[in-house]
C-alpha positions as CSV (number, residue, x, y, z in Angstrom):
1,X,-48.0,-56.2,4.4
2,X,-44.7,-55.5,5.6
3,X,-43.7,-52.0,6.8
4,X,-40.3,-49.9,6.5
5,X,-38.8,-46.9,8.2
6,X,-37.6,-44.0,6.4
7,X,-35.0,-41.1,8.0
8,X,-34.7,-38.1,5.8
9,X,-31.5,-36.3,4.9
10,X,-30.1,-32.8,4.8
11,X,-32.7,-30.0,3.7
12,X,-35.1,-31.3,5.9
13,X,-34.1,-29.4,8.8
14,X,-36.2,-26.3,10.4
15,X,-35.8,-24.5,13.2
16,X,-38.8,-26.2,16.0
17,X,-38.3,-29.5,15.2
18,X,-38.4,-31.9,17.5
19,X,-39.9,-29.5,20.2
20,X,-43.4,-30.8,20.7
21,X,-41.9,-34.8,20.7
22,X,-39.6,-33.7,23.9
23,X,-42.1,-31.8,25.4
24,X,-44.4,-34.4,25.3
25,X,-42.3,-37.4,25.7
26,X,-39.4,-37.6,28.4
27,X,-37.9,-40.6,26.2
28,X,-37.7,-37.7,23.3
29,X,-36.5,-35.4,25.2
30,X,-33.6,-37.6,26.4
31,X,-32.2,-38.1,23.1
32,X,-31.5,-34.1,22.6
33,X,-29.7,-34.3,26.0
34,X,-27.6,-36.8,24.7
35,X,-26.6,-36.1,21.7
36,X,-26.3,-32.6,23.4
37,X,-23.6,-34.1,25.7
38,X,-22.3,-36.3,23.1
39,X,-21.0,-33.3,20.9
40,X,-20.3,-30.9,24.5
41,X,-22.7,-28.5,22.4
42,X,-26.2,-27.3,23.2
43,X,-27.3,-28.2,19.7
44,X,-30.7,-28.8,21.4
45,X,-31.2,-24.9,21.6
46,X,-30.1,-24.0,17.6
47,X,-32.7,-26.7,16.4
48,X,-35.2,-25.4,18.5
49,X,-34.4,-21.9,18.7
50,X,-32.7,-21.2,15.8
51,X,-30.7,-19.3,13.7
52,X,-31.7,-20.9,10.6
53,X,-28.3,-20.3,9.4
54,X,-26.3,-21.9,12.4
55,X,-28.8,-25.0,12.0
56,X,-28.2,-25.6,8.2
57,X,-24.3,-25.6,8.7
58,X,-23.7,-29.5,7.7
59,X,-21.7,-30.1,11.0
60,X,-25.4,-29.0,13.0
61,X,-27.9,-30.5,10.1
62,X,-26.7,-33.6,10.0
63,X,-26.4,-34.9,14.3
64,X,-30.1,-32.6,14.7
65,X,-31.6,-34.5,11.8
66,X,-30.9,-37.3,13.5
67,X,-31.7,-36.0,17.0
68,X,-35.6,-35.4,15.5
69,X,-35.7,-38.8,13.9
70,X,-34.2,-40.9,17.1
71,X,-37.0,-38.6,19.3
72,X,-39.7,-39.9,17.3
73,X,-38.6,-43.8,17.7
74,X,-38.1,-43.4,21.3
75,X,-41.4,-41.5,21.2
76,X,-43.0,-44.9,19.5
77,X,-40.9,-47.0,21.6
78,X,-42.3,-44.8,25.3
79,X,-46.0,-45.9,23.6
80,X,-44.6,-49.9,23.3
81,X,-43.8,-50.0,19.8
82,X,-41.0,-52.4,18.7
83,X,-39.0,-51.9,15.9
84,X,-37.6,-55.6,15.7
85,X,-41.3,-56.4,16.0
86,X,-43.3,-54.6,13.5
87,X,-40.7,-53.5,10.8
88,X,-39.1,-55.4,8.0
89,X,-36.3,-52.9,6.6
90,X,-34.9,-49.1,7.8
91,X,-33.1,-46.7,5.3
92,X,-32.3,-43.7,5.2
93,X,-31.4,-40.5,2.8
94,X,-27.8,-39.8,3.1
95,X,-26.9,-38.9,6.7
96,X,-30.3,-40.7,7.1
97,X,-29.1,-43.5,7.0
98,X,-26.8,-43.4,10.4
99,X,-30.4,-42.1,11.5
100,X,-31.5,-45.6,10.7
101,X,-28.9,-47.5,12.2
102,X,-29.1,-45.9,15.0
103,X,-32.9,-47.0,15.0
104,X,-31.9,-50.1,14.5
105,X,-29.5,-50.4,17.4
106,X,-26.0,-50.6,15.4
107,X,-24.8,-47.1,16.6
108,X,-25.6,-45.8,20.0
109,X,-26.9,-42.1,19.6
110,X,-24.0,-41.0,21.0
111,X,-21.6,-42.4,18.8
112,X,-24.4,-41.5,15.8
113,X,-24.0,-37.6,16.8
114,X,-20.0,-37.9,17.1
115,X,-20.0,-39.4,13.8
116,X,-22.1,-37.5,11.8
117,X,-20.4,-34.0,13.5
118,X,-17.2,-35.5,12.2
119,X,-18.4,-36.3,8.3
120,X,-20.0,-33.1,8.3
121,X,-17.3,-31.2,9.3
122,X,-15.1,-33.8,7.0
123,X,-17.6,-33.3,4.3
124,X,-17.0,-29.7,4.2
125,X,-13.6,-29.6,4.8
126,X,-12.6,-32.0,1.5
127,X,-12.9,-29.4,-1.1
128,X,-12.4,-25.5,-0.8
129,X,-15.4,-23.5,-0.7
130,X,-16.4,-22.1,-4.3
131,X,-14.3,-25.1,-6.1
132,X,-17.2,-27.8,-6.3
133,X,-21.1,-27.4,-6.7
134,X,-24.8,-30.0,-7.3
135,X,-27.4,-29.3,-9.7
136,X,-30.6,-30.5,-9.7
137,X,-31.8,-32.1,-13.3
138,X,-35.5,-32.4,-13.6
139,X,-37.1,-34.4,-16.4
140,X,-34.1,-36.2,-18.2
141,X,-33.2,-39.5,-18.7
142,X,-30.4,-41.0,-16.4
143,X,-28.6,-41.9,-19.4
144,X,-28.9,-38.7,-20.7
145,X,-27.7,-36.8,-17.8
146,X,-24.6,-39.3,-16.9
147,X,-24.0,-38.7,-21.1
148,X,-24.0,-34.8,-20.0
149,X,-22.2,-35.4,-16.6
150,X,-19.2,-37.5,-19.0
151,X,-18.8,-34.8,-21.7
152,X,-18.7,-31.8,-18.8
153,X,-16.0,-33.5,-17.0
154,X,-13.4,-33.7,-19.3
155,X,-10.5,-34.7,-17.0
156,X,-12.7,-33.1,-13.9
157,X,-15.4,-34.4,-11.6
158,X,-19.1,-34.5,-12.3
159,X,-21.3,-37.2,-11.5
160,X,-25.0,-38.3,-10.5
161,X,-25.0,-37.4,-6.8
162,X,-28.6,-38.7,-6.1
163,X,-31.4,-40.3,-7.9
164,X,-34.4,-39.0,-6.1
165,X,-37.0,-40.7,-8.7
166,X,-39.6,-38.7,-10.3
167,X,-37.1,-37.6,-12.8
168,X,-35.4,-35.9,-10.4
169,X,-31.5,-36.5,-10.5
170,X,-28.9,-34.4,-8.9
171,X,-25.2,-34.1,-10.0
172,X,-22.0,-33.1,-8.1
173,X,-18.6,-32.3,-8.9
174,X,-16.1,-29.5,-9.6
175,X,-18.2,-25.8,-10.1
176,X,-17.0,-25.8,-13.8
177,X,-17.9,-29.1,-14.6
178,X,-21.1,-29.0,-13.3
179,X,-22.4,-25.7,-14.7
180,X,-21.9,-27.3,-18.1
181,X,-23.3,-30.5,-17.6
182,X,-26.6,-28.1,-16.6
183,X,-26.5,-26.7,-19.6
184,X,-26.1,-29.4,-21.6
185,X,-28.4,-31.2,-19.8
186,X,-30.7,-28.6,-21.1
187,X,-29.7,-28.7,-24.4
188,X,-30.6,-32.3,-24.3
189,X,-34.2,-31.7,-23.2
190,X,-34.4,-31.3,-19.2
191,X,-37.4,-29.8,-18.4
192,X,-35.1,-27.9,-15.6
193,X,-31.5,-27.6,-14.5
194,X,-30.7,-25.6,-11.2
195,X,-27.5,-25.0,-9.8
196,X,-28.0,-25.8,-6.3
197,X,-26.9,-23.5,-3.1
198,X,-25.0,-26.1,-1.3
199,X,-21.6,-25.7,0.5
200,X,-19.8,-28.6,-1.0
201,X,-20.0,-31.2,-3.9
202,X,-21.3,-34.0,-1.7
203,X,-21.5,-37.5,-3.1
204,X,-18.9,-37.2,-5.6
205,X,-15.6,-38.3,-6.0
206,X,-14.1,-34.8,-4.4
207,X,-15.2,-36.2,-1.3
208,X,-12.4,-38.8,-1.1
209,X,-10.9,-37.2,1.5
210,X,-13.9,-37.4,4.0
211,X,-14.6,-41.1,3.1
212,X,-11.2,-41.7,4.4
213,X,-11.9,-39.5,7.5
214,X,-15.0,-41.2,8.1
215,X,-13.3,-44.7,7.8
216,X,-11.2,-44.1,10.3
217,X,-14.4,-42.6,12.4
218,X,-16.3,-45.6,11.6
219,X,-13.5,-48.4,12.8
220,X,-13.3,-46.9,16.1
221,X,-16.8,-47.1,17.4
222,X,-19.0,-50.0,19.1
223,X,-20.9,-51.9,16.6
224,X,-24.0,-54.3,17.1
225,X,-25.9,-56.5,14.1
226,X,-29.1,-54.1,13.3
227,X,-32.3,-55.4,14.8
228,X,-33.6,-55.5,11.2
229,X,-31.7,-55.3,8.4
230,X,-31.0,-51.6,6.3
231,X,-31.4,-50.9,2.8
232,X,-28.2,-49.0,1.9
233,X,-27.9,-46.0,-0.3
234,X,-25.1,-47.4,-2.6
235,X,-26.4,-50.5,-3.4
236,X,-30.3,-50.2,-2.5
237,X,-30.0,-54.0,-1.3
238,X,-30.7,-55.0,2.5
239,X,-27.3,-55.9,4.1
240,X,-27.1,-57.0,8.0
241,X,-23.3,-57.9,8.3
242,X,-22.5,-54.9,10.4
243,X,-18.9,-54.9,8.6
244,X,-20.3,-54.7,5.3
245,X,-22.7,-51.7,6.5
246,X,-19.6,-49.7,7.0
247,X,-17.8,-50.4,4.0
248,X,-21.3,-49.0,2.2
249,X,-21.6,-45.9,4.8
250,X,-17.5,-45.2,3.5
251,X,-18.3,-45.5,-0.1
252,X,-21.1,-43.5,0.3
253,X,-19.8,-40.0,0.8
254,X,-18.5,-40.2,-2.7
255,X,-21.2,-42.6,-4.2
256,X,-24.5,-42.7,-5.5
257,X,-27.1,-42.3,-3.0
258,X,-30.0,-44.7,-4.9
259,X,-33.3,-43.7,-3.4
260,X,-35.1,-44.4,-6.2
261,X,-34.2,-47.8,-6.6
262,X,-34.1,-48.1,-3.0
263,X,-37.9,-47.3,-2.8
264,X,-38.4,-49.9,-5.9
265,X,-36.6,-52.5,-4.0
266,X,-39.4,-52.0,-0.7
267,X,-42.0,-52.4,-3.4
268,X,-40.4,-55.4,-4.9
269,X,-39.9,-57.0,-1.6
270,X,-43.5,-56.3,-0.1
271,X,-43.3,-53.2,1.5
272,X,-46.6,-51.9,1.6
273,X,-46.1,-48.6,3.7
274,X,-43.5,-46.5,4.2
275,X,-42.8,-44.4,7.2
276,X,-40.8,-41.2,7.2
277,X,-39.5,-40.5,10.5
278,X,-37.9,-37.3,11.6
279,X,-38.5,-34.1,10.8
280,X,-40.6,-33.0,7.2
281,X,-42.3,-35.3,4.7
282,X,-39.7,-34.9,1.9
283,X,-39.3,-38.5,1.3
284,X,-42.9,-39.4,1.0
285,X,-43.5,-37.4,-1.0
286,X,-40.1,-38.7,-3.1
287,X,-41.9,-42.2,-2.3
288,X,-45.3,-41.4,-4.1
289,X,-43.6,-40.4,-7.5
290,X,-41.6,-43.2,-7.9
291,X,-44.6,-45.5,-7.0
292,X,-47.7,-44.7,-6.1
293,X,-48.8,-48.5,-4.9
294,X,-46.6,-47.8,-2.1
295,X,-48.4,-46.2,1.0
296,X,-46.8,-43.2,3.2
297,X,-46.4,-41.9,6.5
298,X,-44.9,-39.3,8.3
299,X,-44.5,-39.5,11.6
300,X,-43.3,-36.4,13.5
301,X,-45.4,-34.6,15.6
302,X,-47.2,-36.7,19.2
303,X,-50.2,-36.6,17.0
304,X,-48.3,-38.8,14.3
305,X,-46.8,-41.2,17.1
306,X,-50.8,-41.6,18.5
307,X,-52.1,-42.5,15.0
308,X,-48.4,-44.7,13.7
309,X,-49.3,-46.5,17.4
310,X,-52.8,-47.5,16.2
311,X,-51.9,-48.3,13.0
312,X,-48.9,-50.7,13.8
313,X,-50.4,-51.6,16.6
C-alpha cells in the first residue's frame, strides 16, 4: 500500500493558487515569502493577483508552480505529516520534478526558485521566438508518431517531447518540422494533432543551450541525498545518488519527459495512490488513463491537507 507524491508542471498554473493554503497555514505562507526573497521579486502577488499573462511567462510559471506545491507539504508537514515517513517515491512533471526534490529535501526552496527562474529564463532564451514549436498527438501509436517525428525532420529537430499516456504524446522541435510531423501524423490515423501555443520547443534537442546553462546552475548549489528516493522524467526509474539526479535534471531539458512509464513504474512497484500536490489535478487525471488500478489525490486546498492528514495518517 505504498503511497507517492506527484508535483505538476507548466499549464497548471492560475491566478489564486496557493492563496487559501497561506492564509490558512503560516508554514504555507512562508514559503511564498521565500521564494519571494529568493528571486528579489514579489512573485507572491502575480500568482495571487494576477495577470494571467505575467504568471504564464516560463521564468514566473515555473518558481510559482513550485511555490503552490512546497505550500501544500509545509501545509501537511504544520499538521505532522512526514514525508520520509509515509511516502515511498516523489516525481514530478517537468519543472515538477525540482518541485519534488525540493519536497524531498535535496534543494532548499530557495535554491529551487533560483533555479527554476534561471532554466526558465534559459529555456526561453535557447531558440528565437517563432523558430521552434510542440504539437499535441492524440490517439497514435508512439511508433507511429516518432516514424512521423523522423520523416518531418529531415536534417531539423522534431522529437517526442512528452508521453502523457492515454495516447496523448507531444512533439517539439523546429516550427517547420513539427507542423509536418502533425500532419502526417494525421495522415497516419491520429485521432487529433494540435499545434500547441507555447513560447519555445521545450524538451527537444534545441534546448541544448539551456541544459548547459542549467548545468552550470545545478553544480553550484547545496545538495543533500532526498529523504525518499525520485522517479526521474528521463529514465522513469527511482534514483537517490544526488549526483546522478542532476545529470537526469540536465538531460532533461532536451529529453523525454516519461510520465507514462513513470506512472507504470509506481504501479509496478506497489504504489497504490498517487498524490498530486500543487496547484490543479492535471496529473491525476493523466494517472487514471494510463491505469486505472492506481488511486488519486489532489491535494491543494486546507480542505485537501485535512482529509490527505486523515488518510495518511
Amino acid at each position: 500500500m505504498a503511497v507517492a507524491f506527484t508535483f505538476p508542471g507548466q499549464g497548471s498554473q492560475a491566478v489564486g493558487m496557493g492563496k487559501d493554503l497561506a492564509d490558512a497555514f503560516p508554514e504555507a505562507r512562508r514559503v511564498f515569502d521565500e521564494v519571494d526573497d529568493a528571486l528579489g521579486q514579489k512573485l507572491s502577488k502575480i500568482i495571487w493577483e494576477g495577470p494571467e499573462e505575467t504568471l504564464t511567462l516560463t521564468a514566473n510559471a515555473q518558481p510559482a508552480l513550485m511555490a503552490v506545491s512546497l505550500a501544500a507539504v509545509r501545509a501537511l508537514e504544520a499538521r505532522g505529516f512526514s514525508l520520509k515517513d509515509k511516502v515511498s517515491y516523489v516525481a514530478g512533471h517537468s519543472l515538477g520534478e525540482y518541485s519534488a526534490l525540493a519536497a524531498a529535501g535535496m534543494f532548499s526552496i530557495a535554491d529551487t526558485a533560483r533555479l527554476l527562474r534561471i532554466r526558465g529564463n534559459a529555456m526561453q532564451a535557447a531558440v528565437p521566438v517563432g523558430e521552434g514549436a510542440m504539437a499535441a498527438i492524440i490517439g497514435l501509436e508512439q511508433g507511429d508518431v516518432e516514424a512521423a517525428c523522423a520523416e518531418a525532420a529531415k536534417g531539423s529537430v522534431c522529437q517526442v517531447a512528452n508521453d502523457n499516456g492515454g495516447g496523448q504524446l507531444v512533439i517539439s522541435g523546429a516550427k517547420t518540422a513539427v507542423a509536418l510531423a502533425a500532419r502526417l501524423c494525421t495522415e497516419k490515423g491520429a485521432k487529433r494533432a494540435l499545434m500547441l501555443q507555447v513560447s519555445a520547443p521545450f524538451h527537444s534537442a534545441l534546448m541544448a543551450p539551456a541544459a548547459e546553462t542549467m548545468r552550470e546552475a545545478l553544480a553550484g548549489v547545496k545538495k543533500n541525498a532526498p529523504v525518499v528516493p525520485v522517479v526521474a522524467n528521463v529514465t522513469a526509474t527511482s534514483l537517490s545518488d544526488p549526483d546522478e539526479i542532476v545529470a537526469r535534471l540536465v538531460e532533461q531539458v532536451t529529453g523525454r519527459v516519461r510520465w507514462r512509464e513513470t506512472v507504470e513504474w509506481f504501479a509496478a512497484n506497489g504504489v497504490t495512490t498517487l498524490y498530486e500536490v500543487g496547484s490543479g489535478k492535471v496529473l491525476s487525471g493523466l494517472a487514471r488513463r494510463i491505469n486505472k488500478e492506481v488511486a488519486t489525490v489532489a491535494v491543494n486546498t486546507p480542505a485537501d491537507v485535512e482529509a490527505a492528514m486523515a488518510a495518511l495518517g
